[in-house]
C-alpha positions in Angstrom: 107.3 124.7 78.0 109.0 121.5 78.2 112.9 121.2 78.5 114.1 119.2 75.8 117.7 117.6 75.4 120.7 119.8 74.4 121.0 117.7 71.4 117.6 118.2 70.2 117.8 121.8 70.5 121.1 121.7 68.3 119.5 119.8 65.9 116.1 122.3 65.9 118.9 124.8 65.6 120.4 123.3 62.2 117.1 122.9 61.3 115.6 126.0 62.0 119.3 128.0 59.7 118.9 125.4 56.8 115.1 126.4 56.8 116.2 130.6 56.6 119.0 129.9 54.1 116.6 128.2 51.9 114.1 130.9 52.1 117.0 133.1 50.8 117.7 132.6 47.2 120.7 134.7 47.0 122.5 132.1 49.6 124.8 129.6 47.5 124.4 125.9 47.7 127.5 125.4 49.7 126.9 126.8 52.6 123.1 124.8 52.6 125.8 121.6 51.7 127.8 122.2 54.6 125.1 123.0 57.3 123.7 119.6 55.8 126.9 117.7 56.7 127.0 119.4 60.1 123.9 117.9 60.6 124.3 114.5 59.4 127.9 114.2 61.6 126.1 115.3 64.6 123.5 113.0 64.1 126.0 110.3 63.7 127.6 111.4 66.6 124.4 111.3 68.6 123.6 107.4 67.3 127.7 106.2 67.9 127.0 108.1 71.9 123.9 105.8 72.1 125.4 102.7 71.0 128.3 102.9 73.1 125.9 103.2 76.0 123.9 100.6 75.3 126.5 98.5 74.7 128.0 99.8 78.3 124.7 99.0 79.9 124.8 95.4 78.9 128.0 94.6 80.1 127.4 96.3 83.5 124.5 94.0 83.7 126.2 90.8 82.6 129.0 91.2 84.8 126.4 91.5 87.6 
């Protein structure tokens, strides 16, 4: 099996709760809601950490 990125396997871990607590129809829509917004600030969290790199990457390059 292939080791993927910690932040992968948070997000397959969202993914795989939202996927239970929809198969449950006694669970109330708020808790899906806020395991949605968990999601969506990691993943925003994951895109800003990616910019910033990049963006560190091309000035270590033109200050070379």
């Amino acid at each position: 099996m292939r080791q993927q990125p910690e932040c992968k396997s948070n997000t397959e871990a969202l993914l795989e709760t939202l996927i239970k607590m929809v198969g449950r129809s006694n669970q109330k829509s708020e808790e899906l809601a806020i395991r949605i917004k968990q999601l969506e600030c990691m993943l925003i969290e994951i895109h800003t950490d990616a910019e910033s790199g990049i963006s560190k990457d091309l000035r270590l390059a033109a200050s070379q």
